[in-house]
N, C-alpha and C positions, 0 to 999 in steps of 0.2 A: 291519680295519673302521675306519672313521675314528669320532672324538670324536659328532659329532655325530650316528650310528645311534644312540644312546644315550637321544637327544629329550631333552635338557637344553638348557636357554640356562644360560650364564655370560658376568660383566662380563671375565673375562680367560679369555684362553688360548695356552698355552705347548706347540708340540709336538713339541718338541724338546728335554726339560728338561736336557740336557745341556749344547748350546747356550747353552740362554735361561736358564743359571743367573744371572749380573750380573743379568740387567734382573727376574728372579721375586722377587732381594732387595729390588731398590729402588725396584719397582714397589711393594713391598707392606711396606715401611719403615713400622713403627708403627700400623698396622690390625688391625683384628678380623675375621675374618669364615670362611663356611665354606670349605673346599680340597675337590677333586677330585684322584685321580688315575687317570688312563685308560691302562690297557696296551694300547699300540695293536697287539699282537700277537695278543693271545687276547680284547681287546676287555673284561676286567674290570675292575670300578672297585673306589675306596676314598672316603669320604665322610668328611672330619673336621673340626674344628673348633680353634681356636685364638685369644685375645685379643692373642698378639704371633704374628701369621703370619711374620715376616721370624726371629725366634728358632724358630719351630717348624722352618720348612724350614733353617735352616742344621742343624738335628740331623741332618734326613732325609740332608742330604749330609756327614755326617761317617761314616766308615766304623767309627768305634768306636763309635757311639752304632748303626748296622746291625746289627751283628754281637752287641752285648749284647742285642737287643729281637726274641725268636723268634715273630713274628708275621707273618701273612699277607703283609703288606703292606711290611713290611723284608725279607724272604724273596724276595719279587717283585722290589723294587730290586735285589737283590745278583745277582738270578738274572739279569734280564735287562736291567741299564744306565739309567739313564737318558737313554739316546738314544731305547731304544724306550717311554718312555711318558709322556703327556701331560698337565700339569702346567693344572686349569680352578681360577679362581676363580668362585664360585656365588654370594656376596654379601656384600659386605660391612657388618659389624652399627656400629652408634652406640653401643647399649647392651648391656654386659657380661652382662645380668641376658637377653638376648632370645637367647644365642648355644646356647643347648642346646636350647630348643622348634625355632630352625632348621635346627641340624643334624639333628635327631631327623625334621622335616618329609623331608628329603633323604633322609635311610636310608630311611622309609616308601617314600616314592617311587622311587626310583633302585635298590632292594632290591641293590646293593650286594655284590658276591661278596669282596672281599677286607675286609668288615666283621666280627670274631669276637663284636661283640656288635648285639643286635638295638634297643638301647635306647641313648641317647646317653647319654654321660656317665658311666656307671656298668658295673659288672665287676661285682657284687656275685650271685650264686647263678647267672651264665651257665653255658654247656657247649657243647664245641664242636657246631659242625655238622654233619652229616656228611661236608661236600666239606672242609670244613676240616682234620678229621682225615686223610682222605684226602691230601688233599696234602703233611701233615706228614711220613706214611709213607713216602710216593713223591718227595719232592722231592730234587731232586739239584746240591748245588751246582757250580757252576764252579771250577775248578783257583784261580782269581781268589780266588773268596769263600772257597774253604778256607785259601788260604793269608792271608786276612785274619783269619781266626778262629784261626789258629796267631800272628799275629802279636801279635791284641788278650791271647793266652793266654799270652805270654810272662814270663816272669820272674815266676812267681806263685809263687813256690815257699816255704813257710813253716817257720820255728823248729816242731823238735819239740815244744817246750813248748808252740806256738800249737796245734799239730797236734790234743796232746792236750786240750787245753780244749775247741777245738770238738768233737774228735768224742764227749767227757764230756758235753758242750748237747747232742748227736745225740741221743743215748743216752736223755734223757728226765731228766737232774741240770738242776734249774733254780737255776740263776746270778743271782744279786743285781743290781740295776741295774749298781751301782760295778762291778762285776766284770766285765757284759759291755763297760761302758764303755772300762774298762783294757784287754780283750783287743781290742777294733775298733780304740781308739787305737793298740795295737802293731801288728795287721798292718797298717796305716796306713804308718806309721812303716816297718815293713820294707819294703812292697811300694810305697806312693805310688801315688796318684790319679793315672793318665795325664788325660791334658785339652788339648782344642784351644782354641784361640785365634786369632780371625778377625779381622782389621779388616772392618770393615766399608765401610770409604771405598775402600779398593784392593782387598777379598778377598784377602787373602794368609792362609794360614792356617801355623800352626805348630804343631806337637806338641812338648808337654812329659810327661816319663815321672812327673812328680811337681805338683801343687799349692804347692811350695816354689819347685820352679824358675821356675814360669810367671809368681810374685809379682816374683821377680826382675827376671825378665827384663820385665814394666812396671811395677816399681819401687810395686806396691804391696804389701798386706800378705795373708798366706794365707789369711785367713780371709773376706777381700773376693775371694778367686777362689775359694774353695768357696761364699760365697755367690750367687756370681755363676750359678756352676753348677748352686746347687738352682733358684734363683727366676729366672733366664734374663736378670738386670738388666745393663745393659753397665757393662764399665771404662772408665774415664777418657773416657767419652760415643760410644767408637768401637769399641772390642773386646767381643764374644760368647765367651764360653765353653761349651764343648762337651765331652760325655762322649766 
């Protein structure tokens, strides 16, 4: 079924987001506004919002940021490509403060199948749906998406002393701040932050297996690429960082 049985108008549309990846960044370089995605195969959408859309969709297409996020709508990317589905922008906002009453407008209306919450913005006391569970059950990934979940799963492997601290946190021993502090910072240390790294002029992207390395290799400091990472701010005006 095409985008438009759906009876939404949007200012863009992409239908081929495999394709029309370049021009989905720099169409929408430094804007706010809401996203659509339309699986043009089973014809369901996903309704989201974002104040830097051009950092939001470069997560959608990092496959380590897919395969950490077990939700409807990274479940559908992995399962079926981004060839088959269609990438609308719905509108874009001027003010920060206007971008949750919109997207919220869009959920109501467009009632949304690959959406897990019913209220925009917020997670707080949800449960799934019942098609959502459903699908959790039943879905099956591709030889493709398993072995990308074998790949992000790689080398996790932890000090028995690590081992036993957390599974002591398991257990219900509550740890002192300092204490959790010290043990995060050690698996840190042993395992490293993997992290993409995107220009955003050419799109070349790179993968680094640590936050040490990636500082490196553009020559700034580590704590400017994990910050980069949490709050989506670019390096040296050109690089995105990605989980």
């Amino acid at each position: 079924m095409k985008a438009q049985a759906r009876n939404f108008k949007s200012i863009k549309i992409y239908t081929n987001c495999d394709l029309d990846k370049i021009k989905i960044f720099n169409d929408n370089k430094n804007k706010m506004g809401i996203y659509l995605w339309l699986n043009n195969i089973n014809n369901k959408i996903y309704v989201g919002s974002s104040v830097n859309l051009t950092t939001r969709f470069y997560k959608y297409y990092s496959v380590n940021n897919l395969t950490l996020h077990n939700t409807t709508i990274h479940n559908a990317l992995l399962k079926y490509g981004f060839s088959n589905f269609t990438l609308a922008i719905l509108e874009y906002i001027l003010n920060k403060e206007d971008i949750i009453g919109r997207e919220q407008y869009y959920i109501d209306l467009l009632k949304p199948e690959y959406n897990m919450l019913e209220q925009a913005g917020s997670s707080l006391g949800y449960k799934h749906r019942e098609e959502t569970l459903k699908f959790f059950k039943e879905r099956k990934l591709t030889e493709e998406a398993r072995n990308n979940l074998s790949i992000a799963a790689t080398g996790r492997v932890l000090s028995q002393e690590i081992r036993e601290k957390l599974s002591n946190k398991r257990k219900g021993i509550k740890l002192s701040k300092e204490t959790r502090t010290k043990i995060s910072e050690a698996a840190i240390k042993l395992v490293g932050v993997k992290v993409n790294i995107i220009n955003i002029e050419t799109n070349e992207s790179l993968f680094f297996d640590s936050l040490t390395n990636a500082a490196n290799y553009l020559n700034v400091s580590r704590t400017a690429v994990s910050k980069a990472l949490k709050t989506g701010k670019r390096l040296k005006k050109i690089y995105v960082a990605c989980a």
